[in-house]
C-alpha positions as CSV (number, residue, x, y, z in Angstrom):
1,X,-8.8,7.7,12.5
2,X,-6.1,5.2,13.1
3,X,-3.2,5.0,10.4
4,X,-3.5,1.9,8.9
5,X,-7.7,3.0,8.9
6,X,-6.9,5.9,6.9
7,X,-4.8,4.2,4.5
8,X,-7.1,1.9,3.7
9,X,-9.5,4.6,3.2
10,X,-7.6,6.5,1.0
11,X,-6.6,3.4,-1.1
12,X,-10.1,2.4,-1.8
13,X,-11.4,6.2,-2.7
14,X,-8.2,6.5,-5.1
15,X,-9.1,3.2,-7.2
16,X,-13.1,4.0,-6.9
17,X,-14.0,1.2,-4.2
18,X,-16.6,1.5,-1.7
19,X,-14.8,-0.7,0.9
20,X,-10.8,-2.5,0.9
21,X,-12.4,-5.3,-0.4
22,X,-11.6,-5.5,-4.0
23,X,-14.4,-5.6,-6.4
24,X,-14.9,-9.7,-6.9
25,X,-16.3,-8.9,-10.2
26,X,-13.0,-7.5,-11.3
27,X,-9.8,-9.5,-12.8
28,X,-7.7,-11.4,-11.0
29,X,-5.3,-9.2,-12.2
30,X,-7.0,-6.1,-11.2
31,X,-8.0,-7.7,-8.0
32,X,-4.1,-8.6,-7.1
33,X,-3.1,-5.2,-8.0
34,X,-5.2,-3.5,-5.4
35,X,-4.3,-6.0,-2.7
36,X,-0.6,-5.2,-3.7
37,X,-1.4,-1.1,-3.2
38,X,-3.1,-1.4,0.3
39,X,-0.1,-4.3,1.0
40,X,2.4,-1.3,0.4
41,X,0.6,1.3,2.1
42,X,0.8,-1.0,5.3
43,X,4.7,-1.5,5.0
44,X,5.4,1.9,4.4
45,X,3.6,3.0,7.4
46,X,5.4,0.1,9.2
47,X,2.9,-2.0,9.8
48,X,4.3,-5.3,8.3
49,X,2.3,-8.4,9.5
50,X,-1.1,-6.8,7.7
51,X,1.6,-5.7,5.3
52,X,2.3,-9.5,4.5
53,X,-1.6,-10.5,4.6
54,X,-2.4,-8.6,1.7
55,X,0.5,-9.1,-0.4
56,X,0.0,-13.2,-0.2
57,X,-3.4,-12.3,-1.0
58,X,-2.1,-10.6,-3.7
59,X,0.2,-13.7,-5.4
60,X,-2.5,-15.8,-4.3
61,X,-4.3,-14.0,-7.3
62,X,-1.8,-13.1,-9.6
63,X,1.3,-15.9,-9.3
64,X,3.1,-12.9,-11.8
65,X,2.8,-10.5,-9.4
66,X,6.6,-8.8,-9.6
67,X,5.9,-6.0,-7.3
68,X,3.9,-8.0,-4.9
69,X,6.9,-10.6,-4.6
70,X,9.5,-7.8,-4.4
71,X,7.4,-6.4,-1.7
72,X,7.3,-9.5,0.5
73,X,10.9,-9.5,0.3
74,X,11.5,-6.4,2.0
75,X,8.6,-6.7,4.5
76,X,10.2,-10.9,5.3
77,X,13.8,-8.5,5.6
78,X,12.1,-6.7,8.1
79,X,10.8,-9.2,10.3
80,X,14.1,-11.0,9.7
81,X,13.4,-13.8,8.3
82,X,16.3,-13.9,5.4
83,X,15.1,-16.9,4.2
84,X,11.6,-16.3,3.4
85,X,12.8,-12.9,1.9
86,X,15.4,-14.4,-0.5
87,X,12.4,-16.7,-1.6
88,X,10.4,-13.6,-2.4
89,X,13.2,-11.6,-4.1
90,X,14.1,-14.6,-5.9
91,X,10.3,-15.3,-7.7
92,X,10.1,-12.0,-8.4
93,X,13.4,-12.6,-10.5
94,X,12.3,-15.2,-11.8
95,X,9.1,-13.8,-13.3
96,X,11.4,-11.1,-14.5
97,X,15.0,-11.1,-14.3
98,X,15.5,-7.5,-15.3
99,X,13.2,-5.7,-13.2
100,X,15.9,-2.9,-11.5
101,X,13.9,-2.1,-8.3
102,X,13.8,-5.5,-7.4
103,X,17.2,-6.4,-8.4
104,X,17.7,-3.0,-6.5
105,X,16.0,-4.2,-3.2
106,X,17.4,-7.6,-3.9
107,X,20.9,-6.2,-4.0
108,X,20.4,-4.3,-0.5
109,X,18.8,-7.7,1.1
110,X,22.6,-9.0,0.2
111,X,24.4,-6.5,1.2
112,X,22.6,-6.6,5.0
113,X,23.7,-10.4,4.8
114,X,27.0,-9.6,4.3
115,X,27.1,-11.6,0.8
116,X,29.1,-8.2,-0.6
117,X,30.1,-9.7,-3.9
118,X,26.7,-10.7,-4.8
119,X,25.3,-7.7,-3.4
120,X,27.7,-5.6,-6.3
121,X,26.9,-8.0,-9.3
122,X,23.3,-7.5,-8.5
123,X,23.1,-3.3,-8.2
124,X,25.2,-3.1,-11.3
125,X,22.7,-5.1,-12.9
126,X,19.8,-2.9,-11.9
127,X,21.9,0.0,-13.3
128,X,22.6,-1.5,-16.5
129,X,19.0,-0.8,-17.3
130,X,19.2,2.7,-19.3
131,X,15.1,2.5,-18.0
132,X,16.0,2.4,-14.4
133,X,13.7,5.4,-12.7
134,X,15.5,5.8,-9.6
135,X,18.9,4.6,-10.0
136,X,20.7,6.9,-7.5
137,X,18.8,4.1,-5.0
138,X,21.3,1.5,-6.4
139,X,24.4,3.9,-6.3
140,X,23.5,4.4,-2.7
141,X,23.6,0.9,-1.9
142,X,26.9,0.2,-4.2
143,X,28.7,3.1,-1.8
144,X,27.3,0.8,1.3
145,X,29.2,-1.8,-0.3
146,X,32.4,-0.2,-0.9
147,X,32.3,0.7,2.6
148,X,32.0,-2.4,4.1
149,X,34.7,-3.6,1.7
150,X,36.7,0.0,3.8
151,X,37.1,1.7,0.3
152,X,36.0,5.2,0.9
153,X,37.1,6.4,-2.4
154,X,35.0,4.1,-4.2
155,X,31.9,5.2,-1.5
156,X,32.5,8.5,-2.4
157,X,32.3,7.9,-6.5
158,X,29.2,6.2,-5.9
159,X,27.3,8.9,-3.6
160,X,28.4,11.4,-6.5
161,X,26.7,9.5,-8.8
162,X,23.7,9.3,-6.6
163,X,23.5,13.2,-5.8
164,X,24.3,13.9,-9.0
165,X,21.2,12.2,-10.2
166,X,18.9,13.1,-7.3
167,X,21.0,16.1,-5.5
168,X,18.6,16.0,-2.4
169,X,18.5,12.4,-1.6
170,X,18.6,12.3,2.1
171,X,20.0,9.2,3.0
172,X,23.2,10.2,0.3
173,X,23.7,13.2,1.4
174,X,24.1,11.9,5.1
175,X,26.5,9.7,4.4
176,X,29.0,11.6,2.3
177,X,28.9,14.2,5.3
178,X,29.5,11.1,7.6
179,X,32.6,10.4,5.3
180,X,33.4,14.1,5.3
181,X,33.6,14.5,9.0
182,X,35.7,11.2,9.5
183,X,38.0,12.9,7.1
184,X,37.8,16.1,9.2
185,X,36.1,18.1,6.4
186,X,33.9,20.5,8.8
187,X,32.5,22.8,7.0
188,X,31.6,20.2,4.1
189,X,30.3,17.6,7.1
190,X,28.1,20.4,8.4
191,X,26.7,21.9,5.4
192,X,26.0,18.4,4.1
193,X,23.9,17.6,7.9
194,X,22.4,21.0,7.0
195,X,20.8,19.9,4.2
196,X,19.4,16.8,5.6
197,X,18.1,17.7,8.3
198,X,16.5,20.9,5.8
199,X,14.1,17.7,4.8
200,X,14.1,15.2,7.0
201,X,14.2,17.6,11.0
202,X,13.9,14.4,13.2
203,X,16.4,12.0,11.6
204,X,18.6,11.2,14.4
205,X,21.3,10.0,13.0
206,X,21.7,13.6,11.1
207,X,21.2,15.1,15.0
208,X,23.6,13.3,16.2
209,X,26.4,14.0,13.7
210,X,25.1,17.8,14.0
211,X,26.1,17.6,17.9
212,X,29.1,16.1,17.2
213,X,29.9,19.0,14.6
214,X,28.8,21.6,17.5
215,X,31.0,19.9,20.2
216,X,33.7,20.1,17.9
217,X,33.2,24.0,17.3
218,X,32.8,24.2,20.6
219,X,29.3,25.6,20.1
220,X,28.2,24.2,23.5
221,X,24.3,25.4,23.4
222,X,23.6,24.0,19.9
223,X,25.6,20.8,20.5
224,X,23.3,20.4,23.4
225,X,20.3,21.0,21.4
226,X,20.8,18.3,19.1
227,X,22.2,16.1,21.3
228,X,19.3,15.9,23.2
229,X,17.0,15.6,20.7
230,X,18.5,12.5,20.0
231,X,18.0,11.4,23.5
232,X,14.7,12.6,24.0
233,X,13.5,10.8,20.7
234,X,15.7,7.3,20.8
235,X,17.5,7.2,24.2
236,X,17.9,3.4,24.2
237,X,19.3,3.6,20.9
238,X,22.8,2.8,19.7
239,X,22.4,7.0,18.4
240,X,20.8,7.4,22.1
241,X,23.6,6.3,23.9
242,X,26.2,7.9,21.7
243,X,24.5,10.9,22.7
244,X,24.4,10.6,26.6
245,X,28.3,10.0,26.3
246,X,28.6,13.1,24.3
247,X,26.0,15.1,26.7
248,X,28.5,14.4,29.2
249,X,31.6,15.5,28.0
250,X,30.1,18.8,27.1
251,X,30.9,21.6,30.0
């Protein structure tokens, strides 16, 4: 059964349909809720066009649909089409201004613009919400901000405060052993790749900075390992091409 198939599937058993049709006899409400579920499945399985479909069905519905809005932001950020994103982000403000995962994803749709200042002013205010569920997600993305500002101290406060609250986070945990082994901390770089790639085996930007930590060792065998991995798996990839430079300087 294809992906997007089983989702679907899966989504309709869970909420006690027969089919992804939603049941017309239902609330609007209700109706937009579902549409914003199977929506979400399809962009977290990458899929965004049938991603969008069902999330305008969605605020078609329900024009107070927060998470439906927030959604099309990210999916519009992913097509890149900044404009149509903003829009999104921005109604689903509107409708409610203190929502912290959208002022969250909101802040990380500015940072990837560049629009830094804004970017900060909005993640602090997602963590000014003592309710916040996942607020190492903003920390994470205030850190991406300091270091496009070049402050690594400040980067480093903030991915503290992110594995501090949520000690595994993989994407947290990557970069302060990126930071670590442009610092040439080693044995902190290496045990922080570790841990990553522990969770997530076939992130290649972890692979790649485990190669790297190899060649540096002078661990020839496992920097080859990883290095190829990372050709094998992306090899037209900025990571892809960093590797086949590597590969080559190895003996």
């Amino acid at each position: 059964m294809k992906q997007g198939v089983w989702l679907l599937f899966l989504l309709a058993t869970l909420t006690g349909c027969a089919t992804s049709t939603p049941n017309p006899r239902s609330s609007p409400e209700h109706r937009a809720q579902i549409y914003t579920s199977l929506g979400i499945a399809y962009l977290q399985a990458g899929e965004v066009r049938p991603a969008i479909v069902e999330l305008e069905k969605a605020v078609d519905l329900d024009s107070q649909a927060v998470g439906a809005y927030s959604a099309l932001g990210l999916a519009y950020q992913q097509l890149n089409q900044p404009e149509l994103a903003e829009r999104a982000f921005r109604r689903a403000l509107d409708i409610n201004g203190k929502a912290s995962d959208v002022l969250n994803n909101y802040g990380a749709f500015l940072l990837a613009q560049g629009r830094l200042d804004e970017a900060e002013r909005t993640l602090r205010k997602a963590l000014a919400d003592p309710l916040y569920a996942t607020p190492h997600f903003a920390h994470f993305n205030l850190a991406k901000v300091a270091l496009a500002r070049g402050d690594r101290g400040a980067a480093r406060q903030q991915l503290a405060q992110a594995l501090r609250l949520a000690p595994d986070y993989p994407p947290a945990l990557l970069q302060m052993a990126l930071l670590d082994y442009a610092e040439g901390q080693l044995n902190a770089a290496e045990v922080a790749v570790a841990r990553v790639l522990g969770q997530t085996p076939d992130n290649i930007d972890a692979q790649l900075l485990a190669g790297q930590i190899a060649k540096d060792r002078n661990n020839v065998a496992e920097a080859r390992r990883y290095l190829q991995q990372v050709v094998d798996k992306a090899p037209y990839s900025a990571q892809g091409r960093s590797a086949q430079a590597l590969l080559l300087q190895l003996p």
